[in-house]
N, C-alpha and C positions, 0 to 999 in steps of 0.2 A: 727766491721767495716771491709769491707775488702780492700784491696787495688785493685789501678784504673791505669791504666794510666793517662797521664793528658789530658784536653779537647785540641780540636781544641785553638788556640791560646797560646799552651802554647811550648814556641820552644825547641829545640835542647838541650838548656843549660841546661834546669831543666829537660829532657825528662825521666820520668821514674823513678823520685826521687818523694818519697811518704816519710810520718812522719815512722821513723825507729819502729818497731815493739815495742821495749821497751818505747817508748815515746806515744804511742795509748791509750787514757782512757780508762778502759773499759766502758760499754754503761748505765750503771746508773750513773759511775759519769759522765760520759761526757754529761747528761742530769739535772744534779745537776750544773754543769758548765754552760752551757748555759743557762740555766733560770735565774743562778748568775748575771752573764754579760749579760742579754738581759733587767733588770731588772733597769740596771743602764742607758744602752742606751734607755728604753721607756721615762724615765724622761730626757732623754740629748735632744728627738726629741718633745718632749711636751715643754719643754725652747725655743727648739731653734724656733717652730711656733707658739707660744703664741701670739707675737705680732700683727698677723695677723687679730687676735682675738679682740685684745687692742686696736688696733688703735683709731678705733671710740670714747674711753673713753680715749685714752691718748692724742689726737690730740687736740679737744678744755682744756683741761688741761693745756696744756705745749704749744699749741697756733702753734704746730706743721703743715707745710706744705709737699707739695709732696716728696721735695729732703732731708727734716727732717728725713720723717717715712723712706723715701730709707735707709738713711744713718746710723738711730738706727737699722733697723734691720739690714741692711748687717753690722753695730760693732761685732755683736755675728763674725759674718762669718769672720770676718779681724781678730780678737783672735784668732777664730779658727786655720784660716789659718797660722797666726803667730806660734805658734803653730809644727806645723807638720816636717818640719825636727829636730830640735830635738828631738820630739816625735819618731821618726822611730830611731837616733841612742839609745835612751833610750831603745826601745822596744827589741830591738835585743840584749841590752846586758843583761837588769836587768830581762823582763818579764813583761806578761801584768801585775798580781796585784799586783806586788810594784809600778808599772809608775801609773797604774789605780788610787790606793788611793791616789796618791799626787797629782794628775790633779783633784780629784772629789773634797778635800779638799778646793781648788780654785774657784769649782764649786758653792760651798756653799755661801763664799764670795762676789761673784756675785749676787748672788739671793737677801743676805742681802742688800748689796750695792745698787742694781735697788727699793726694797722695801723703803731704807730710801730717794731715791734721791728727792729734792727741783726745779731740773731745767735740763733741756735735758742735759745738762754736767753729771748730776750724774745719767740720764740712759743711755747713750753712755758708762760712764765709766760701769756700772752693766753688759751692754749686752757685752762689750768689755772681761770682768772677766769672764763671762757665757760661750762664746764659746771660753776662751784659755782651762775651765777648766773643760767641757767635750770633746774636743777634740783628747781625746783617748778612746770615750768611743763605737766606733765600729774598732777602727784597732788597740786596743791591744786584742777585740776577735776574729777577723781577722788573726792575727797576732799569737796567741794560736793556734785557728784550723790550722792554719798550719802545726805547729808540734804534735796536737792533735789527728785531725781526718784525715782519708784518704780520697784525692782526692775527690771522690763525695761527702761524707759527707760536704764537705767543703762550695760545691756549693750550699748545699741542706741547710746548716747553714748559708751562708751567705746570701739569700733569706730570711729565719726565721725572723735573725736579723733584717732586714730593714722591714720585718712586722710589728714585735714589735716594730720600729718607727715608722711605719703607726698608730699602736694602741695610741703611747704617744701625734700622730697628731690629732686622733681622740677626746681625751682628753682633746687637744687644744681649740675644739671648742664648742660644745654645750654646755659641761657639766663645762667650762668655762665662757660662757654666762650666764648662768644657777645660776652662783656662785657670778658674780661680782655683785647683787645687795642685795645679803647677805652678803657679807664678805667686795667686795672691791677689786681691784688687790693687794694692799700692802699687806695685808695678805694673800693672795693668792701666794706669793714669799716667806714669809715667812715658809709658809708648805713646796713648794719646796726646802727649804733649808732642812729641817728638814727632806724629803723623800731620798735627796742625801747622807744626811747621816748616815742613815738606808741601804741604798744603799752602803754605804761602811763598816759597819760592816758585812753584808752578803758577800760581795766580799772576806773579811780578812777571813772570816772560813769557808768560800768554793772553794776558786780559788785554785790549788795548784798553789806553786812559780815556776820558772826557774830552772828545774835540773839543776846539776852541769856539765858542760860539753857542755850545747845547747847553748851557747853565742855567737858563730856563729864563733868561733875562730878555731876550729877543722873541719878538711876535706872540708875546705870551700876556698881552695886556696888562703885565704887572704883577704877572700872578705871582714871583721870584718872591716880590716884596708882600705878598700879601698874609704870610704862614697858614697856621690853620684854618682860618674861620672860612675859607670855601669848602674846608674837606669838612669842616665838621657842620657846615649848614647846610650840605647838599641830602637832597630828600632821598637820592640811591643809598647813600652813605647810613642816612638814619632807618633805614629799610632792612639794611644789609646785617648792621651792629646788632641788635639778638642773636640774629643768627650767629655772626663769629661768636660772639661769647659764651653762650651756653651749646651750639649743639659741634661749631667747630672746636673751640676750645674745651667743653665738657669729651667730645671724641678721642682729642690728645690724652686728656686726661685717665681715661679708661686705657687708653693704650700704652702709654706710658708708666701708667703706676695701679691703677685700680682693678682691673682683669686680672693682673697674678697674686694678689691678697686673695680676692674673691675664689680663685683656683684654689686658694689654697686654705684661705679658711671659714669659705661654706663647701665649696664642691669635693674638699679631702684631697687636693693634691698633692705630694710631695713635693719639695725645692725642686729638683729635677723634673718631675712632669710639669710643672708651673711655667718653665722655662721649654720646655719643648712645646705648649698651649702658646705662651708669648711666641717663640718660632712659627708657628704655625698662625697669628692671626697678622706676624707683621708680611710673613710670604703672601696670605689671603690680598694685604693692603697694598702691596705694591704688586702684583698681577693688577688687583681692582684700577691703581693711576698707571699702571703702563696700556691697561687696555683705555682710560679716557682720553690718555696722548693717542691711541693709534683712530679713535672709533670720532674725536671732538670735532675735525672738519668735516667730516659726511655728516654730524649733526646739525650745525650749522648751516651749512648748504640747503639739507631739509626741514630749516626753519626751527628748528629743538635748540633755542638760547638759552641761555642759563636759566634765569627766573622759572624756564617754562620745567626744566630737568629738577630744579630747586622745590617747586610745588608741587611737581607730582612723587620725585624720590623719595623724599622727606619724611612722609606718614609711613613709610618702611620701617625706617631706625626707630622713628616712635613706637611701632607694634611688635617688632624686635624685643625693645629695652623693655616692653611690658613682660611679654612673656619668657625672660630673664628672670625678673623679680618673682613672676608667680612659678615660675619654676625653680626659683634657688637652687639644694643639693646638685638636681640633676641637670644643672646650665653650667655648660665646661667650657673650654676652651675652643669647641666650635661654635656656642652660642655668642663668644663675646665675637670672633673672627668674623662672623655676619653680621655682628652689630656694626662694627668699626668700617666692614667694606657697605653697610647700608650706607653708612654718611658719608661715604666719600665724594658726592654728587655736590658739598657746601662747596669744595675747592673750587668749583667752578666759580664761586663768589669772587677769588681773589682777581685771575686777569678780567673776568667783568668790570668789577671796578674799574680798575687803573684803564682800564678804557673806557670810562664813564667823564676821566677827566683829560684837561688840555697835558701834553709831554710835561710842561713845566710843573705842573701840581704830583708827576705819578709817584715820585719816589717821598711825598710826602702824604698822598692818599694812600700808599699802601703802607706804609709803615702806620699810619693813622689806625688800618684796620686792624694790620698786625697787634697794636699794644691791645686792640679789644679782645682778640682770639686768647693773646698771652695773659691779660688781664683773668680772660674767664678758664684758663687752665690752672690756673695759681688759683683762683677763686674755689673750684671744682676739686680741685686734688685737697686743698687743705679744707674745703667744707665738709666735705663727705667724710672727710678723718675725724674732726672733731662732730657730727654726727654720727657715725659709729659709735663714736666712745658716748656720745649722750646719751644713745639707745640703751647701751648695752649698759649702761649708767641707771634708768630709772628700767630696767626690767621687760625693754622691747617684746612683746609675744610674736610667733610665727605667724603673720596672717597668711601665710600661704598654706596653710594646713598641717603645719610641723607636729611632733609630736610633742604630748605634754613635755613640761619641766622635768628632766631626770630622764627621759622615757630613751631609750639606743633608737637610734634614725637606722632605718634600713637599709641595706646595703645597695653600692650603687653599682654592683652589678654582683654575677655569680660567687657566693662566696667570697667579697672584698666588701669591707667598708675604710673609712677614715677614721681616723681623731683629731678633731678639731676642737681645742678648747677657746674658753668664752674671754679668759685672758690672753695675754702677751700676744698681741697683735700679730706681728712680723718675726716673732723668732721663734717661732717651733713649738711645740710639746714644751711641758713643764722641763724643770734642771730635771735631769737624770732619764728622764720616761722618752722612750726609746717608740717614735713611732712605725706601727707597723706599713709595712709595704700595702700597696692597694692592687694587690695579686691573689691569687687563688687561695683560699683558708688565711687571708688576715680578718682583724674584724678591731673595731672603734668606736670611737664617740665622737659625734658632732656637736659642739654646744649649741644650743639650741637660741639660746639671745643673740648670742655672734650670727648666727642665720641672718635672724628676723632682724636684726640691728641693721647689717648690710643691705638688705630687701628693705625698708624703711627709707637708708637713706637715699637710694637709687629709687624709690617713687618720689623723693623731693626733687631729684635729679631728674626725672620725667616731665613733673610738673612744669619746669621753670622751661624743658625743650619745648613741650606744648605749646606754652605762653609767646618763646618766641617765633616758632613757626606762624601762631596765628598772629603774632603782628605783622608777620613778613606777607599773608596775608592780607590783612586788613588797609597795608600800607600803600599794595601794589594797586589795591581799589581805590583810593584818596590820591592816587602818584597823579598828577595830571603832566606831569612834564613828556613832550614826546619819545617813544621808543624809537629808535634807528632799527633801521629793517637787519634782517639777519645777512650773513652774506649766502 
């Protein structure tokens, strides 16, 4: 590997600081390494979307409504985020795989926990355990490549990673579906317990530890002692933070849990098409970060740093997520798969940063950022839940040009419609009413509030991206600190 300077967005402070030459792996292990810890994050992003999967079978289960399923899945993300400052002072002093194996341990627990649970108490507590107890499992490798590999590498790793969560998304869905009417979900958690850890005995005889010496105590003016207040005073930091929260973390959110409601109760999909649409948009997302691993150093090179990919990508996913909402019925499972690979350009925020600060701060500025992203995915998942239910509460209308109250929505394609009623959020058709297939000569009902409710809450959901795009914006005008040239 060789050394870089650091991209656009990374300022003055860190300008020019790469991982010291004796701390560089060489490129067999540093590809031993990464497959180690990529291995643990496929199963951290296959936990943390499963749900999305579940729903359908856990909702008449447990008898679960909009603001339920909001609130079990955004538990993973509230753990999570709980989570993350200590996560970053551990990371910097001990290393990723001593912090790694005590977090994955937790992970396990989780998994059993959701498996044995009796009533939404003991799967809130399951998913609550699940994301405190992967939540190191992309920023203590984050957190390594920064004193592992140099600069580009970094960027071109950290892409990878988030592939291979696109892989453990993909994992989520079909071959999920695929499984519950073999197995079951209980057992289905139970394996995941068992994968995390097999997951941690390869972490323990492949990770190296924390040389003696990188604890962030030497040449680091202090920074060991100083905790947050440089990561949360830094003007990249407060630039960046919209951004993670609403359009990164609002992204997780659609992709994780909001895309297959939407499939399926405005656009009339069945449980199984809902689940081939999730297939289909998490293959979209990890092609999208395996092509920003292969394509981020010729970027680089030609001067395209983050910031600059950031402000021009951006107003994509914005004019995407619009024509979503005004498309409702007929925005499927490819309109969300464009939405979700428009935003994958924020990623580039995360090794920006951590190279915005000195080695000693990275594993506590990225964890810093992480609890924003996880803060606004738990925010997002469980807002828009209980906005549904508001809408659909005071009588939401179609502004997208739906039809009257009562009125049969047209079919969405030859001779097929859906049935989509305005209650029971996540579990199907009414008890007994048997919905038809969305094949040739079926025919249905869309409720028509359940639309507009949906479409309502996803332009509040626009709004708030808007707002923070244009601070990220307005802020890079006011930044006066110097930019480091691109490599």
């Amino acid at each position: 590997m060789s050394a870089a300077r650091p991209p656009e967005g990374a300022h003055a402070a860190a300008e020019g600081e790469g991982a010291p030459v004796s701390q560089l792996l060489p490129q067999p292990v540093a590809i031993t390494v990464f497959l180690a810890l990529a291995f643990a994050y496929f199963l951290s992003a296959l936990v943390r979307a499963v749900t999305a999967t579940l729903a359908p079978t856990l909702a008449p289960e447990f008898a679960l409504q909009a603001r339920d399923l909001g609130l079990l899945a955004g538990g993973y993300f509230l753990g999570f985020a709980a989570m993350q400052l200590p996560l970053g002072r551990w990371l910097d002093r001990h290393g990723p795989r001593k912090v790694l194996l005590g977090f994955l341990g937790l992970a396990v627990l989780g998994c059993l926990v959701f498996a044995a649970a009796t009533g939404f108490s003991g799967l809130l507590a399951g998913r609550v355990l699940c994301g405190a107890g992967v939540s190191a499992c992309l920023m203590a490798p984050l957190t390594g490549y920064r004193r592992w590999f140099a600069p580009q590498a970094q960027m071109s790793a950290n892409s990878w990673m988030l592939m291979m969560g696109s892989l453990g998304m993909v994992a989520s869905t079909l071959p999920v579906q695929w499984a519950l009417p073999l197995w079951g979900w209980r057992p289905l958690f139970w394996a995941l317990a068992a994968l995390i850890a097999l997951a941690m005995v390869v972490i323990a005889l492949r990770v190296p530890g924390w040389a003696s010496g990188t604890d962030g105590t030497d040449g680091a003016g202090g920074a060991a002692a100083s905790g947050y207040a440089q990561v949360w005073r830094h003007p990249y930091f407060q630039r960046l933070a919209p951004l993670g929260f609403f359009c990164y973390g609002g992204m997780m959110a659609m992709q994780t849990l909001w895309a297959g409601p939407w499939m399926q109760r405005v656009a009339g999909y069945t449980p199984l098409e809902s689940a081939a649409g999730l297939f289909g948009i998490n293959v979209a997302m990890l092609c999208a970060f395996w092509t920003w691993g292969m394509v981020n150093p010729w970027l680089l090179r030609k001067g395209w740093g983050a910031d600059r990919l950031l402000a021009l990508g951006l107003p994509l996913s914005l004019a995407v997520l619009l024509g979503i909402i005004i498309a409702g019925p007929r925005a499927g499972g490819g309109a969300w798969a464009l939405y979700c690979v428009s935003c994958t350009c924020v990623a580039l925020s995360q090794p920006a940063l951590a190279l915005a600060f000195p080695q000693a701060l990275a594993g506590r500025a990225l964890s810093a950022f992480n609890l924003v992203i996880f803060a606004g995915v738990f925010t997002v998942q469980w807002g828009i839940g209980l906005a549904v239910d508001a809408f659909v509460a005071v009588g939401a209308t179609d502004f997208a040009a739906g039809p009257p109250q009562g009125e049969m929505r047209p079919p969405r394609g030859a001779g097929s419609e859906a049935t989509v009623g305005a209650t029971g959020f996540a579990a199907g058709p009414p008890q007994g009413e048997i919905r038809p297939p969305r094949g040739a000569g079926s025919e249905a009902t869309v409720g028509v509030d359940t639309t507009a409710a949906f479409q309502a809450a996803m332009a509040l959901y626009l709004a708030c991206n808007a707002a923070a795009y244009a601070w990220f914006l307005f802020r890079g005008q006011r930044h006066n600190a110097r930019q480091a040239p691109v490599p």
